[in-house]
Every structure is written in structure tokens, then in C-alpha cells.
C-alpha positions as CSV (number, residue, x, y, z in Angstrom):
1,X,41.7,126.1,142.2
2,X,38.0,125.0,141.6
3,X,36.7,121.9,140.5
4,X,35.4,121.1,137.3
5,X,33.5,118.0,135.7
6,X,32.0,116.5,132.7
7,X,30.4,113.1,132.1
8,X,32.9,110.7,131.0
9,X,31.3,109.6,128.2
10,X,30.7,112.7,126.5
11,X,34.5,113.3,125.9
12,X,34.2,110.3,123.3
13,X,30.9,111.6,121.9
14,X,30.9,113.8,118.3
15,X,29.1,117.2,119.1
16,X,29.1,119.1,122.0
17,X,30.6,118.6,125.5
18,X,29.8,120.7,128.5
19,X,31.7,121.2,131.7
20,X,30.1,122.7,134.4
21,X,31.9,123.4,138.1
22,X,30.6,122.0,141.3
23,X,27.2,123.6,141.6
24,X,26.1,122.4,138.4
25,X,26.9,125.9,136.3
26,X,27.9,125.4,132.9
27,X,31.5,126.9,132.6
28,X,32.7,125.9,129.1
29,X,31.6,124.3,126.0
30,X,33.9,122.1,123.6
31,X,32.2,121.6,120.0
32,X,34.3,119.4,117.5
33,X,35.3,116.1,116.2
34,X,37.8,113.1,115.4
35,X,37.6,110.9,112.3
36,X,39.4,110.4,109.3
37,X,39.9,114.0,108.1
38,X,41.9,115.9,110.5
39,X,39.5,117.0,113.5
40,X,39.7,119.8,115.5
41,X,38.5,120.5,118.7
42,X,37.3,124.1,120.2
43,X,36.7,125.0,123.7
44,X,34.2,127.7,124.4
45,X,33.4,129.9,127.1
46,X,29.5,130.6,128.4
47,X,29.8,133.9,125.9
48,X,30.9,131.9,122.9
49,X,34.3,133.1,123.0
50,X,36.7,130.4,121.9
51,X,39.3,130.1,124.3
52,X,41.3,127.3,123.1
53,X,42.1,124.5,120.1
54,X,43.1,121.3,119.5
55,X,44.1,120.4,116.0
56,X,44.5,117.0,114.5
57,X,47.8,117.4,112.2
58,X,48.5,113.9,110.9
59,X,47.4,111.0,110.4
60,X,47.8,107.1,111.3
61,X,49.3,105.2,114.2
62,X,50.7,108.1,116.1
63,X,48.7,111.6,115.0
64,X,50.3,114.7,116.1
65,X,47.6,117.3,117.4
66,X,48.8,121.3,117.5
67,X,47.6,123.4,120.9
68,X,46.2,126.5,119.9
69,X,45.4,129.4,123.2
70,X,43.7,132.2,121.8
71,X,44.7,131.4,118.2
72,X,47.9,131.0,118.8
73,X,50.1,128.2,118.4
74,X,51.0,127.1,122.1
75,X,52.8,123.6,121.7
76,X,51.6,120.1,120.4
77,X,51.1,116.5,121.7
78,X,51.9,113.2,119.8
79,X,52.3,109.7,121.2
80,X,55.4,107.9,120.6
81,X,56.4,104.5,119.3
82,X,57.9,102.1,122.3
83,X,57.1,104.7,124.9
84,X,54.7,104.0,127.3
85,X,51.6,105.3,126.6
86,X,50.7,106.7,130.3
87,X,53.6,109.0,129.7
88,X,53.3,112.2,127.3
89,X,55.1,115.6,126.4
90,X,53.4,118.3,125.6
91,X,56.2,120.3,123.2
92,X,55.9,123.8,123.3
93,X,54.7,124.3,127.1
94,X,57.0,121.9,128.3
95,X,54.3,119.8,130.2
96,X,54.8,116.3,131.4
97,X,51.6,113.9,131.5
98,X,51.4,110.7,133.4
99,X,48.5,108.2,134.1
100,X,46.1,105.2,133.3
101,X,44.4,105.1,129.8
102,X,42.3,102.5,131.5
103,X,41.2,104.3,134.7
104,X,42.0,107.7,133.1
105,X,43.7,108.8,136.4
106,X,46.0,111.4,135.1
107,X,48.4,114.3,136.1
108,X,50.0,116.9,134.7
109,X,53.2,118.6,135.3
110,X,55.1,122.1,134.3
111,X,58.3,120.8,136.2
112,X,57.2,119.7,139.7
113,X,54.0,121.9,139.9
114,X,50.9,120.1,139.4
115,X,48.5,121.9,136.6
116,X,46.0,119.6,136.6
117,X,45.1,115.9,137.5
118,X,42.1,114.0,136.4
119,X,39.9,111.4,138.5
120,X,37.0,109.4,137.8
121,X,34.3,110.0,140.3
122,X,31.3,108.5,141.0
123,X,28.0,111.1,141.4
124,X,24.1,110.6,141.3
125,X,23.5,110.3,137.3
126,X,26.7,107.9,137.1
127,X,30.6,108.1,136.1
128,X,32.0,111.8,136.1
129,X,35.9,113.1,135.2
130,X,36.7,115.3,137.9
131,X,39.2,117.9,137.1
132,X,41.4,119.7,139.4
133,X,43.1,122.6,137.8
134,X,45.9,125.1,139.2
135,X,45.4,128.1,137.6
136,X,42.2,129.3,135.5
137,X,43.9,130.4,132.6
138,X,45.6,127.1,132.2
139,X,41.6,125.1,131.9
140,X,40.9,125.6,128.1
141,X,44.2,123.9,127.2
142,X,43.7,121.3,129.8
143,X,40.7,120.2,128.5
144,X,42.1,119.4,125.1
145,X,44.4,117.5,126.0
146,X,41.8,115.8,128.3
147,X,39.5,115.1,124.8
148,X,42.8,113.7,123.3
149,X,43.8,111.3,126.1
150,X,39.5,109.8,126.1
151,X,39.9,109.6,122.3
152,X,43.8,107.3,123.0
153,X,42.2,105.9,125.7
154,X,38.8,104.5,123.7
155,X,41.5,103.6,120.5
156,X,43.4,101.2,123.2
157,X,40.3,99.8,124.4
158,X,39.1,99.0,121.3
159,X,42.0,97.3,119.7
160,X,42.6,95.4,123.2
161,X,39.0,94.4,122.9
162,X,39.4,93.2,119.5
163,X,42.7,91.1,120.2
164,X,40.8,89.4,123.0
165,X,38.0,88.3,121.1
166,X,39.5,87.5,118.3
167,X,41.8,84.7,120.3
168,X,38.1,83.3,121.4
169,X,37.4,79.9,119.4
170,X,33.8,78.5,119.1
């Protein structure tokens, strides 16, 4: 198991993201988008080989989003109407996902193992997402779901944000 991390800020950015492991190397790349049109999301090894995909099936209130491994169709992820929304199922791989949207503390399960958790750390050039991952071959996926969880995560923020502010009277 190594460690892997990526600024927090550019899972919500449009372009490129890079994780690199603990000594600063770059390990993958993952190049997409979200927005109206349904987004998609590639993760890229340091050859340009794409390893994984996330794609963005629906549309509205509770999009489904299709994991892809190798270009094949692994499972896909959807929030739920009146479940909470620091619980998730991954259908297909049969992986359970618990956590904070807020402090985007998250683990992931395959039964009782562990395949990854997620942890904001602090470093020298500010907030990083610090991933612990069990096996290798399970990273590309992970990290999907990771850019899907920031993306929920900023959409809650936002609307809780919004329904603050507007209860504020001048």
C-alpha cells in the first residue's frame, strides 16, 4: 500500500489533475469535466495509457455515473433520495462508501476490507487529499469515485451556502 495525494482543490477544477505519491513523482493524470452535458472523467497513467473512466449517465438531482476499468463496464455510483449522503454503493463491485462530504474523510469497503480511505492533510503549499489504497490495481477506479464525491461534496456546499444566505435580512 503506498500513499498517494493530490491538492484538494484540483479535484473541483475543469482540466487536468495530477496525483503524485509521497516523493513528489507524478503517478497518474485525470483529464475531464462535469457540467450540463454528461461529463466524463479519464484517469491516465505517466505513459498516457488510460486506465480508468467515470461517466456521467443522467442528469438532475441524483445523476448516475458508470465505472469503466480498462473500457469495460465495472459498476456505477448514484446517490439516493432520503439516504444519507455519507453512505454510497458502488453497483457492480459491490463497494460500500462511508464518510463526511464536509471534511471529505472517507472509506471504502469490499465487505470488511478496507480499499481505500481518504484524509485531508495538511503539507507545506496547503490542504492535500491523502489517499491510502490497498491494492494498486484498485487506484484508477478509486480516484473516480474520489472526483465524484469532491464534485457532491462542492454541490452540498453550495446549496447549504445559498440557504444560509438567503435567510440573512438587511
Amino acid at each position: 500500500m503506498r500513499n498517494l495525494y493530490t491538492r484538494r482543490t484540483e479535484l473541483s477544477n475543469r482540466g487536468t489533475i495530477r496525483v503524485k505519491d509521497s516523493s513528489g513523482r507524478l503517478i497518474y493524470l485525470l483529464v475531464g469535466k462535469w457540467g450540463l452535458s454528461p461529463g466524463v472523467l479519464s484517469v491516465y497513467d505517466v505513459t498516457g495509457k488510460r486506465l480508468a473512466e467515470i461517466k456521467q449517465r443522467t442528469l438532475g438531482f441524483f445523476p448516475k455515473f458508470d465505472l469503466y476499468d480498462k473500457r469495460h463496464h465495472v459498476g456505477s455510483l448514484r446517490r439516493y433520495y432520503g439516504i444519507s449522503h455519507e453512505m454510497l454503493f458502488v453497483k457492480g463491485l459491490n463497494w460500500f462508501i462511508i464518510g463526511n462530504l464536509m471534511t471529505f474523510n472517507y472509506k471504502v469497503y469490499h465487505g470488511r476490507q478496507c480499499i481505500m480511505t481518504i484524509s485531508e492533510v495538511q503539507t507545506a503549499t496547503g490542504t492535500a487529499l491523502e489517499f491510502h489504497i490497498a491494492e494498486q490495481a484498485d487506484e484508477p477506479l478509486c480516484f473516480c469515485i474520489a472526483a465524484i464525491l469532491d464534485h457532491w461534496a462542492r454541490l452540498d456546499l453550495k446549496a447549504k451556502n445559498k440557504a444560509y444566505y438567503g435567510k440573512l435580512a438587511w
